[in-house]
GUZA-186806 format. One record per residue (C-alpha): x, y, z; residue in one letter. Coordinates in pm, whole numbers, plus 50000, padded with zeros to 5 digits. Layout:
XYZA ...
This chain:
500005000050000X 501325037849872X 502365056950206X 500745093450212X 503285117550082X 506985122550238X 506595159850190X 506315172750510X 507155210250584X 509485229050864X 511915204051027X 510295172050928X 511605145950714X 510725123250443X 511785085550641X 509405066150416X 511145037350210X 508615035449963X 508305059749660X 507385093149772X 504215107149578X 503065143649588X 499465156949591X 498445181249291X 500185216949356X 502725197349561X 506335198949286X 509055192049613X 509305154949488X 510355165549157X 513475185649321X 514045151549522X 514545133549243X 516825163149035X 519075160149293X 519375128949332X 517485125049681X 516925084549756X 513765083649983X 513665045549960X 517285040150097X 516495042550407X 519265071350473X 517925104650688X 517735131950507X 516315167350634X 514325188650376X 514025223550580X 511405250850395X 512065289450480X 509465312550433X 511775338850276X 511865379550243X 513755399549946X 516835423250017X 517595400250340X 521025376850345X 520375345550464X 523875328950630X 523465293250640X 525125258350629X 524435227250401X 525545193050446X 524635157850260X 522145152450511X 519875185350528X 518385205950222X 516985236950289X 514055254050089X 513735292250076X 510135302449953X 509275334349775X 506295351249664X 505935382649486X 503295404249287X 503575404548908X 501845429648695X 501065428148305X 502135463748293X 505175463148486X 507885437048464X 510185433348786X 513325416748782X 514385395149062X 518225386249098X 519645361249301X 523045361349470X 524955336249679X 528425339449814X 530325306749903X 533585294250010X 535385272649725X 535505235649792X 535905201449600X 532125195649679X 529905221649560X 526535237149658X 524055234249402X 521235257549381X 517835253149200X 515525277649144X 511755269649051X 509295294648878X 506095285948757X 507355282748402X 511045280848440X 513825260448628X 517255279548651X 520085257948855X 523515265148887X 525895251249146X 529015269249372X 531535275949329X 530895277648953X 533195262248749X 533885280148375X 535975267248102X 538245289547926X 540455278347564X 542095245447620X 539955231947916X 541295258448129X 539125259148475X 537605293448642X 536025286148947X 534045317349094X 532745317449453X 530165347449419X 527495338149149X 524255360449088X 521635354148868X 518855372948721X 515725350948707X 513415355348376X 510315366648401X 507335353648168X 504825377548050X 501125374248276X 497905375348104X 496125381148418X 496485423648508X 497605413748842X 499155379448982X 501155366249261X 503865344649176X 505825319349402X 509055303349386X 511445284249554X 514945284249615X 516515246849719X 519315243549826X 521805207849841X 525075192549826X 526735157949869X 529615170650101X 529575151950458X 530745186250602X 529225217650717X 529515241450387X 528655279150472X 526725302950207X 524945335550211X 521815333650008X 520045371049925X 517035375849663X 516375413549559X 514215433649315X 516365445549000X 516135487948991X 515625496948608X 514935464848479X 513295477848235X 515215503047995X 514275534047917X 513825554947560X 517415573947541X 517965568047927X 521575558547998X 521875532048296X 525275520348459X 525375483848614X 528315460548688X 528585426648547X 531375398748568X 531605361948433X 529585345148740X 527505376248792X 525965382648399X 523005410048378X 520465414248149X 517555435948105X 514605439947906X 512935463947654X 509765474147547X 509195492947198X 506975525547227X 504365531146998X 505565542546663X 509075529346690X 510045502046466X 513445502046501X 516065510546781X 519855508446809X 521255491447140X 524615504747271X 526505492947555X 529695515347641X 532265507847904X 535525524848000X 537415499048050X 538825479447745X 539425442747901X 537545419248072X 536195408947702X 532815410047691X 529295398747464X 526515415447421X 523135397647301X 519755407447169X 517215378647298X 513705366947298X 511505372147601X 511545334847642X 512715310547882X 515425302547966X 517725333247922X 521065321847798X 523375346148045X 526625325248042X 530025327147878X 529255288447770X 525745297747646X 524885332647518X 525645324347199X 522525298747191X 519995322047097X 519525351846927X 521925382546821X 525235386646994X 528685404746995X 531865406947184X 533085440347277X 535905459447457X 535005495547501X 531885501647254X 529175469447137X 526035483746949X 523515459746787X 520385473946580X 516895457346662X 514045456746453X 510355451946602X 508795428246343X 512105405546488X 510175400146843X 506505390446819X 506295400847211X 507565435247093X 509985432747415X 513445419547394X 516515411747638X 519715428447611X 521865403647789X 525575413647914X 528305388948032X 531535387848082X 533765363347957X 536255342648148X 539575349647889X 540135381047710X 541515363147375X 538105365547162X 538585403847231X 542385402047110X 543375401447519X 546165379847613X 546305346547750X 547865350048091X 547625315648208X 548125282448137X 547515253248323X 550015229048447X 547475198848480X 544825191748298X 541945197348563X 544155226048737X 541815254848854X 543065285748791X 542045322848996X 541115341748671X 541105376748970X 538555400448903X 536965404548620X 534195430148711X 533535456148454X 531395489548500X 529155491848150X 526205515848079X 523545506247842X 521105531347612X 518345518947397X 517465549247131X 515035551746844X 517005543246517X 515755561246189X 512535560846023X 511125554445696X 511635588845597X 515445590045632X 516055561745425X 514165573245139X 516255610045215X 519115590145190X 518485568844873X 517105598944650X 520525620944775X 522405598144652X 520745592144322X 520865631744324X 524355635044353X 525605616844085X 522485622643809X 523635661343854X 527025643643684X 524275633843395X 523115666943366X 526485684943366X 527425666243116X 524485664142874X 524675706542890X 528405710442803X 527915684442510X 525555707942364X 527185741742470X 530375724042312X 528455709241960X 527095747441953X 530405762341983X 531515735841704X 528925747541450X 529725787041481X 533515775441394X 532675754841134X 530845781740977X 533315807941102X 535595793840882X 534255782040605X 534245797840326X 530905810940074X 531715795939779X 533155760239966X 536215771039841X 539585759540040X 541955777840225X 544325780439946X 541765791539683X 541155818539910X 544815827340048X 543995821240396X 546085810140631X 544785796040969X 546895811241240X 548045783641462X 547285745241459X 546665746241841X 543805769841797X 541945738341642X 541625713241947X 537995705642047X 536905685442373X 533605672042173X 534515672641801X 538275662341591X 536435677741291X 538575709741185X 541245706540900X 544415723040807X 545435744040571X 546705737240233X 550125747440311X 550245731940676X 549275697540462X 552115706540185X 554455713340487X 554065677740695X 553895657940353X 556955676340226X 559405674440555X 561505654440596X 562525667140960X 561975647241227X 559705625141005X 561465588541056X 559795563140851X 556805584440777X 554765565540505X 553145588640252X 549525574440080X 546535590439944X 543525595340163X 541675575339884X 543755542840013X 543415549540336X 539795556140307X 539195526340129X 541065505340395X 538545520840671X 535865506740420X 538015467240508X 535825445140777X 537895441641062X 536865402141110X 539475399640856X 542245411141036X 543775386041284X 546655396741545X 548945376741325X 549205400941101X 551135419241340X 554795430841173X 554255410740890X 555785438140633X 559605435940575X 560265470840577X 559055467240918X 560845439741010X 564455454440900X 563675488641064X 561945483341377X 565175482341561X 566745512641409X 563335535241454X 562555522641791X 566565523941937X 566955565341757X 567635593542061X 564675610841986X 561575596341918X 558125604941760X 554685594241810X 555065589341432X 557755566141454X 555625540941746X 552335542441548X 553095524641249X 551015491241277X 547765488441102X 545355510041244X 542535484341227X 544905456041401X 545445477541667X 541985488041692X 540805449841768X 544025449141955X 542905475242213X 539165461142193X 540315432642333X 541025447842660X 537095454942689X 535635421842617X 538095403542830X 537275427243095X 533615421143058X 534235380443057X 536085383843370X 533775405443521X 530895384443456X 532845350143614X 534165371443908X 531285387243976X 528625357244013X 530275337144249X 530915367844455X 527485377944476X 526545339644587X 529005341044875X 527675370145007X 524185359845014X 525575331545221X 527575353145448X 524265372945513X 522485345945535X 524835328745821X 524675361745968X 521275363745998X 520465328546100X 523085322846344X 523155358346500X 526805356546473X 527825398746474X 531425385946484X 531225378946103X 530955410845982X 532705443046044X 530375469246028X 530385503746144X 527615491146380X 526815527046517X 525825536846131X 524645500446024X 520705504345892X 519245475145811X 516935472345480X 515245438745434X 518045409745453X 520555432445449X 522425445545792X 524095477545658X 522365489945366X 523745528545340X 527125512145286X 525655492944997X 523805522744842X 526675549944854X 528315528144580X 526235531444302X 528335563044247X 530815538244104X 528265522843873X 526775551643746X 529765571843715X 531545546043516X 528365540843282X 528575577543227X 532575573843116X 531655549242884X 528685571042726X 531435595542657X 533535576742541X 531065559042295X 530075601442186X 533905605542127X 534515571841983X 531535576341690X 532935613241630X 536265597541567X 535245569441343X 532765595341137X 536145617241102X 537755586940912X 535305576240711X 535105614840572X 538905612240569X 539535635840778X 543685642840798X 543385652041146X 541805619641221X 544425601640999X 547715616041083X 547315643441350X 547615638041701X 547395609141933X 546585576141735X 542505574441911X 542335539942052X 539335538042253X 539675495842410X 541165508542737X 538675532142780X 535835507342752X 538205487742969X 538695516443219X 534845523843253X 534045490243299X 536395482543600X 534885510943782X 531165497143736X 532435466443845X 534345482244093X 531005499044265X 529785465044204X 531905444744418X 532745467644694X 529145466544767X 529115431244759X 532255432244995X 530135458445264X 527445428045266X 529635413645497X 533105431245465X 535795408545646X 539485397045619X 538275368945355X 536615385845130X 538725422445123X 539735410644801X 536175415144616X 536985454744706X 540275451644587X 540725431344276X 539325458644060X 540895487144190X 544045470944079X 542775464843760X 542155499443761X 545165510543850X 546985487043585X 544525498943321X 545435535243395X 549465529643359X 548845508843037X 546535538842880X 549175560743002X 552385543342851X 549475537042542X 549325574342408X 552535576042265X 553725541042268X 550865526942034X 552605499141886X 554395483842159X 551875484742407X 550865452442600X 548685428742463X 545215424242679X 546615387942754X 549985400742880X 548065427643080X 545405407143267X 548315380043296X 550285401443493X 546785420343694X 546045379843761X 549405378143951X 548935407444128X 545855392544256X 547285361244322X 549805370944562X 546765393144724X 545395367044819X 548475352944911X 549575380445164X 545695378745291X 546025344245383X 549865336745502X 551535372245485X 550525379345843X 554235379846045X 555475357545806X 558855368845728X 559625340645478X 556905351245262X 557765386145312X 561585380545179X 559955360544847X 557595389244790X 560255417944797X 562675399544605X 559815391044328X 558965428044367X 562585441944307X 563135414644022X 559705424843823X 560555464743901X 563995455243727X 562725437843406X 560175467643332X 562355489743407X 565055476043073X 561665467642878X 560665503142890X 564265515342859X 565065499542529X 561465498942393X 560815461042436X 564405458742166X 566355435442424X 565755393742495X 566155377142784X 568585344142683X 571635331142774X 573765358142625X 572055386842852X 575245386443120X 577535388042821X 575875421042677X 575375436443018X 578975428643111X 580255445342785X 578075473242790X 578725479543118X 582845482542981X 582255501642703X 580065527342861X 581375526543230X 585055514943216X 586255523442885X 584915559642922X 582455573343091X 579305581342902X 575775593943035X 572405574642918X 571735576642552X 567735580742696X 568195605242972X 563935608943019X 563455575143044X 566395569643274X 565345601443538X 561595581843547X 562865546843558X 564985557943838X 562815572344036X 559985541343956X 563045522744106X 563815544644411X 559735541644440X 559675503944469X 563125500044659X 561525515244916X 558125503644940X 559805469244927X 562065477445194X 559235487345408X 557125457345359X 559985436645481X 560635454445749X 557405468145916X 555305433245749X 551985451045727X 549015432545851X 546795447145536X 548795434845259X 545715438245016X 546015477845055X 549935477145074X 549615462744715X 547115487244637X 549755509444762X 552685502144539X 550255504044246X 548855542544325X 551915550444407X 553525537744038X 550495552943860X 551035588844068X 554875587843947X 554065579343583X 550835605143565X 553215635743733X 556225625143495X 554255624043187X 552675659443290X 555995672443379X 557515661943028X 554425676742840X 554925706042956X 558455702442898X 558395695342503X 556185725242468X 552765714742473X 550105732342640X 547195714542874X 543715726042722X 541345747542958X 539055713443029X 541495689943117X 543355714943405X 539995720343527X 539265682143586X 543105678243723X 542465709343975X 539095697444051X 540325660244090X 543255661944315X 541225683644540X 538475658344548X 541185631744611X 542245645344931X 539085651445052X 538115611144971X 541525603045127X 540565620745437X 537915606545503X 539565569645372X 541425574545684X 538785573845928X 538765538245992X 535815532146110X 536155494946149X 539285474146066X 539505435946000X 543175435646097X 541845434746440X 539645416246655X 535955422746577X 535525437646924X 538515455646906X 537185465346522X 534105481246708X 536035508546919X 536495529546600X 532745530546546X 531235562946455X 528195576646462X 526435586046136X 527605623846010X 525625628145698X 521625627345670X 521835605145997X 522045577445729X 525855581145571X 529105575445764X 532645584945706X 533315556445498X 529715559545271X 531635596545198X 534845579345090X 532755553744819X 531125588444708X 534255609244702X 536535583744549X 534055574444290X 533975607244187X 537415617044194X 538315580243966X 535615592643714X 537465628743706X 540785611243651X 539415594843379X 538595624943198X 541685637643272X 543145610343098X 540995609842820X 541255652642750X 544905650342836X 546275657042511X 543055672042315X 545865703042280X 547225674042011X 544515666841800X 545585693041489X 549335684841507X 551005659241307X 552685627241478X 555595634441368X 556365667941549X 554515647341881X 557605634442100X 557665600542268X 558715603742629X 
């Protein structure tokens, strides 16, 4: 026959051997059996209930044989939600107390000392634990609640512990009300939220003074149980380790309760926060005294922005850079205006020419035109250039009826093969490229229609690479946001998470938007150079001298080339701000590279026409680059071995441009290269002393050299931890040297820089250092921790939508589409003067 229940309360005991049963309401026997109490063993065991008070500390002792049971009782309201935190304070020992504390809905247990485990089953015991207990919404308006508080252990001797229950003050956070608690690893805090009417969003920042002890920060569910542990907090919902600054934005359709925690702990090592590791364990189950790790935080929950802002922010930026549109849609036709008045300015009633009529234009440089190659020389400035013989090396003289009719040839029937196939060509090409003084005439005497497919090359390869590039990119992403959003993981991503507004899947979507500058911008290069590229081509087929033989040969490839990298520049740094991080910095990278690369080659391309790289040899070379990005990314960190290869590659590569541009690609690299660069260096350095039969090219591949030298020299000494922007580095810093030396020797040969194109170089640079300015911000860095990323977080500065770094993306996108048109206008001052009076330098 079933005995009547063993639960008996104040100072008796349960002494029944057969199972003990409880009455409805009754729950003690389920405690009995969670810890493990035999009643049918016939051992004594005490089970004491307290009726227990808040904010009163309750000094007791615990043994094997007695349990004690503090009850509670309290008044909860549907309109007010109070916290109740429990503390004990015990000595350490081998046996611990274990405390369990019952709710209606909930369970929380947790013994003491607690025990924590750190990296490599390192052991933190703590002695003072405290515990916030979680507090289920109540339908009714007004309830009161009960719970208990049991206490056990298994150790045959006396253990002492102070027991204290309290109401939490401010458990609930206020609208922009700061509040400062104290939180450690056994002693975690969290509070909850409420959304006001007519917010939908608010931004959660926690702020502490003190760098180190790491801790997270997490966004939870008003659900339990609330995961407030270093082992646990990562279990449910959003969460991020901080140092000094931790900010998390929160959505309201993310919480059907419209409430949320913000839980704090502290963690019990300092390494996921970049912190060192100060111990290390001699044995295996070694405990270790981690000291105090109590840190002072303060917490503010504030409205984040509305509706309203993001649409202010999305329509400013379309603004910004459909003004560029505008700009340049009026200057074309205040330019093709201008074009028509000269036109008919100068030509003459009876459509006579300028030698019928005995005039004489009055200088060729008076003819240059931004929008339109259209004007024509003079009779005797024609007789003069087909008649001299100055300076004219290997000029080839034909009738603009042959070269009209050649324009009139399908280019599918020209193949690269056809490259140097003359003989004249063949037997000369040394002598015309080796002679002291050279002319754009002299370097531009390939088929124009071979190197027209040449250059075109460069775009469609481009667009082929862009197009594989670009798709798996955008796939990874997705799954980056996608982990992001499922696992709650902030860690992932570095954002500027104090200007990070969400839109849809997305968690920062004003660093997405500012770079369609990029993409719209480089659309708009490639719409002018389409307008200058059908003006050229209608010049030739109305055979046009100026077109045919008068200033720099009008390749347009890199161009296309050039406009596409920047749309597919804008197009992969936002797909890099998804989720930016260490791994995928090189989807914001690759492309400025190729931009940079592109640049040089265009460059080296204006006077150099013939001997300019192939689009195979060029994206070769751009694929290296990017290879040993990746490279440094992944195994450059402190690695000095990699380090040494990399400078020694670096020096070797600077070294074999550096002869290829000297001697205009006229050397080879076989086994009689020591021989030739031991003799010359006799003949011209031992046997007398001579100078450099190219003394331009020898000041700029000098310098280029210097340039290198030392950026080498300081990426093996310092090793850089952001080796993707130390490339990016050596590259702006090439293309700088090249752009000021081919400026510098324009100038210097006598030419003039047009009105437009010193505009866009005054107006660029200054742009430039504004972007650079701002570049330099840093508002998050993935060379550090991600909590040690989030202490250069910034608050939004334009719109209250647009940080420091969404100014940089529109800045630099600007200032790369004004370099382009600096590069394109450069040498418009050219167009009416023949390639043979143009110098190569």
């Amino acid at each position: 026959m079933m005995s009547r229940s063993c639960w008996k309360s104040r100072h008796k005991s349960c002494r029944e051997p057969a199972p003990c049963w409880t009455r409805p309401g009754l729950v003690a026997l389920l405690w009995l059996c969670v810890t493990q109490i035999d009643c049918g063993s016939g051992e004594s065991k005490n089970v004491i209930q307290k009726d227990a008070e808040f904010d009163v500390t309750y000094n007791d002792t615990v043994t094997s044989e007695n349990q004690t049971i503090y009850a509670f009782n309290h008044t909860v309201s549907r309109n007010k939600t109070e916290g109740v935190r429990v503390s004990v304070l015990s000595q350490l020992s081998e046996s611990p107390i274990l405390f369990v504390v019952r709710q209606k809905q909930a369970v929380l247990s947790f013994q003491v000392p607690l025990i924590l485990r750190g990296l490599y089953q390192r052991k933190y015991p703590y002695s003072h634990v405290a515990r916030t207990l979680c507090q289920p919404p109540t339908r009714a308006a007004s309830e009161t609640q009960y719970f208990f508080v049991d206490v056990s252990t298994l150790s045959t001797q006396g253990t002492n512990y102070q027991l204290r229950v309290s109401r939490v003050e401010s458990f609930t956070l206020q609208t922009d009300k700061k509040f400062t608690f104290t939180a450690s690893p056994s002693q975690p805090q969290y509070f909850k939220y409420v959304f006001p009417d007519g917010v939908d969003t608010v931004i959660v920042k926690v702020n502490s003074g003190m760098a180190f002890p790491c801790s997270v920060m997490s966004i939870q569910d008003i659900l339990c149980p609330v995961y407030d542990l270093d082992n646990n907090v990562a279990f449910l919902g959003m969460y991020q380790t901080m140092t000094k600054k931790g900010a998390i934005t929160v959505q309201k359709k993310d919480f059907p309760s419209n409430s949320f925690y913000v839980v704090v702990v502290v963690k019990t090592e300092d390494e996921a926060c970049g912190g060192p590791l100060l111990f290390y364990p001699l044995r295996p189950d070694e405990l270790i005294d981690a000291g105090n790790r109590s840190k002072v935080l303060d917490v503010m929950v504030s409205p984040a922005i509305n509706s309203e802002a993001y649409v202010i922010g999305m329509l400013f930026c379309l603004g910004i850079f459909l003004s560029f549109y505008l700009l340049t849609l009026l200057m074309a036709c205040v330019e093709n205006k201008r074009m028509s008045k000269k036109r008919e300015l100068f030509q003459n009633p009876a459509d006579m020419s300028p030698a019928e009529t005995g005039k004489t234009p009055a200088s060729p440089y008076e003819y240059g035109s931004f929008a339109d190659n259209s004007s024509t020389l003079s009779s005797e400035a024609i007789t003069d250039s087909a008649t001299s013989t100055d300076n004219n090396y290997g000029f080839m003289e034909r009738s603009l009826d042959s070269v009209g009719r050649s324009r009139q040839e399908s280019l599918s029937s020209v193949e690269e093969d056809d490259y140097d196939t003359l003989d004249d060509i063949d037997s000369d090409k040394n002598i015309v490229r080796t002679k002291k003084y050279l002319c754009v005439s002299d370097l531009a005497r390939k088929d124009k229609r071979i190197l027209s497919k040449k250059y075109q090359i460069y775009f469609w390869n481009i667009a082929t690479i862009a197009v594989f590039y670009a798709l798996p990119v955008i796939q990874l992403v997705i799954t980056y946001q996608t982990v992001v959003n499922v696992t709650g993981n902030q860690d992932i991503c570095y954002y500027n998470f104090l200007c990070a507004h969400p839109l849809g899947a997305l968690s920062a979507s004003n660093n997405i938007l500012s770079n369609v500058g990029y993409v719209m911008l480089g659309l708009l290069f490639l719409l002018i150079v389409l307008k200058r590229d059908i003006v050229h081509k209608r010049a030739l087929v109305r055979n046009e001298l100026n077109a045919l033989e008068c200033g720099i040969p009008k390749h347009f490839g890199l161009f296309y080339a050039m406009g596409t990298a920047l749309m597919m520049e804008g197009l992969l740094s936002a797909c890099y701000h998804v989720c930016p991080n260490y791994t995928n910095f090189q989807f914001d990278t690759s492309f400025m590279y190729m931009i940079a690369g592109l640049c040089m080659l265009k460059l080296y391309q204006k006077r150099h026409p013939d001997i300019n790289a192939s689009a195979y040899t060029a994206y070769a070379c751009l694929a290296m680059v990017i290879f040993f990005s990746v490279l440094g990314v992944v195994f450059g960190r402190g690695n000095t071995a990699f380090w040494i290869v990399f400078s020694v590659i670096h020096i070797l590569a600077t070294l074999l441009l550096s002869i290829q541009l000297y001697y205009m690609g006229r050397w080879r690299f076989d086994s009689g290269i020591l021989r030739r660069m031991v003799y010359i260096v006799y003949t011209d350095c031992i046997r007398q002393c001579s100078g450099p039969m190219y003394i331009d090219r020898m000041v700029l591949l000098v310098m280029g050299n210097i340039v290198n030298w030392s950026l080498a020299a300081y990426g093996l000494i310092e090793r850089p931890n952001d080796f993707a922007s130390y490339l990016l580095a050596i590259g702006i810093c090439n293309l700088l040297l090249y752009f000021a030396f081919y400026i510098i020797m324009k100038l210097r040969s006598g030419e003039r820089i047009q009105c437009f194109a010193l505009v866009c170089i005054l107006f660029t640079a200054v742009v430039w250092g504004f972007a650079l300015y701002f570049f330099f911000q840093g508002l998050s860095t993935w060379q550090k921790t991600p909590a040690e990323s989030r202490e250069h977080n910034r608050d939004c500065i334009l719109l209250s939508f647009f940080d420091d770094h969404d100014i940089w993306h529109f800045l630099s996108s600007i200032a790369m589409f004004g370099s382009f048109l600096v590069l394109l206008t450069l040498d418009d001052d050219l167009d009416t003067i023949q390639r043979d009076k143009i110098y190569v330098f």
